[in-house]
C-alpha positions in Angstrom: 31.7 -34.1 -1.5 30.3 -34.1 -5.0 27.2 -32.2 -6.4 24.4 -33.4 -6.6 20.9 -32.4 -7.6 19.3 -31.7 -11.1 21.4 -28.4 -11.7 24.7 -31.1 -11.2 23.3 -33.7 -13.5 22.6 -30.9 -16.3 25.8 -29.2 -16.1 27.8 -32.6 -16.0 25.9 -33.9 -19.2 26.2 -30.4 -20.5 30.2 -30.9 -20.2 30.5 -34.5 -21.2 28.5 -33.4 -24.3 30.9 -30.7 -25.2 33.7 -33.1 -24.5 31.9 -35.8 -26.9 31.2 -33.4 -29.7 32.5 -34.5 -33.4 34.9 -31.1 -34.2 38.1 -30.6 -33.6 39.5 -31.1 -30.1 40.7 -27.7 -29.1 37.5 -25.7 -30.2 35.4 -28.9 -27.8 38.1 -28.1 -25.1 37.2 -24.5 -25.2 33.4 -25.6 -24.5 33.5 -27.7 -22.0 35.8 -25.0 -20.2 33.4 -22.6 -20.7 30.7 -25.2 -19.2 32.8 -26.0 -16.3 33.4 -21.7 -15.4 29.7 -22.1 -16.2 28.8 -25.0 -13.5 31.0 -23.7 -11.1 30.3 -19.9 -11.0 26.4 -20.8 -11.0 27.5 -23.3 -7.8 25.8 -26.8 -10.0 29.2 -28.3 -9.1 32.2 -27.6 -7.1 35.7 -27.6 -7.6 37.6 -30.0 -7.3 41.7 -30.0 -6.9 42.2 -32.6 -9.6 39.6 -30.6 -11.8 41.6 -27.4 -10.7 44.3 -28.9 -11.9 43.2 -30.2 -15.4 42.0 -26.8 -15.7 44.5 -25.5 -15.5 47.0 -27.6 -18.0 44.0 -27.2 -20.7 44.3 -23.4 -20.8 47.6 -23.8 -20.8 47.3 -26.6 -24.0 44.8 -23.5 -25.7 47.0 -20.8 -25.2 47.8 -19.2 -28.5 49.5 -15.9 -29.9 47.5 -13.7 -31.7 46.3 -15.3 -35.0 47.7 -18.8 -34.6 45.9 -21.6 -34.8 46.0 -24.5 -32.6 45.9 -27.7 -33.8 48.7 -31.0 -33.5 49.8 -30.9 -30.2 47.4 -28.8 -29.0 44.7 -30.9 -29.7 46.1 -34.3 -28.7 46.3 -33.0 -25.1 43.5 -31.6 -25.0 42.0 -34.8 -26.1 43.5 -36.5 -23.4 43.0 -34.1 -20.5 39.1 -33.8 -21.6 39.6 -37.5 -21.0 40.8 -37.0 -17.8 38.1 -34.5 -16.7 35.2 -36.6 -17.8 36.6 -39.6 -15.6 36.7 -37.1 -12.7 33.7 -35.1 -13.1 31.1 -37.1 -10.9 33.3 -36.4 -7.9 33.0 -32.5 -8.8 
């Protein structure tokens, strides 16, 4: 069942603004993950398996070794699994 309330509204346009942002795609990703921990620690939405699972492949897509820089590949699917999470994200 999804969220709902106030507290579900705020953290889902809190997301979908980080996801929206002008920048560069992996340092928007990193937000809105941070907003999701965010919403789902403070319980304003719960989790769902698909959003578990989109998660989990964007952590994946910003993994880096010490002083790299993401960018190319990086950011195109993080583009398109941000895509995928704000599709999803009223069911959360």
């Amino acid at each position: 069942m999804a969220s709902r309330g106030p507290r579900a509204e705020e953290a889902r346009a809190a997301i979908r603004e980080a996801v929206a942002a002008k920048g560069h795609a992996t340092a928007n990703a990193q937000r809105a993950v941070e907003r999701l921990d965010e919403a789902f620690a403070t319980g304003a939405l719960q989790r769902t398996p698909f959003i578990e699972q989109a998660l989990g492949d964007l952590r994946v897509a910003l993994e880096r070794d010490e002083g790299q820089k993401l960018g190319g590949k990086s950011a195109e699917a993080s583009r398109f699994i941000l895509r995928a999470i704000d599709r999803m994200l009223d069911e959360a």
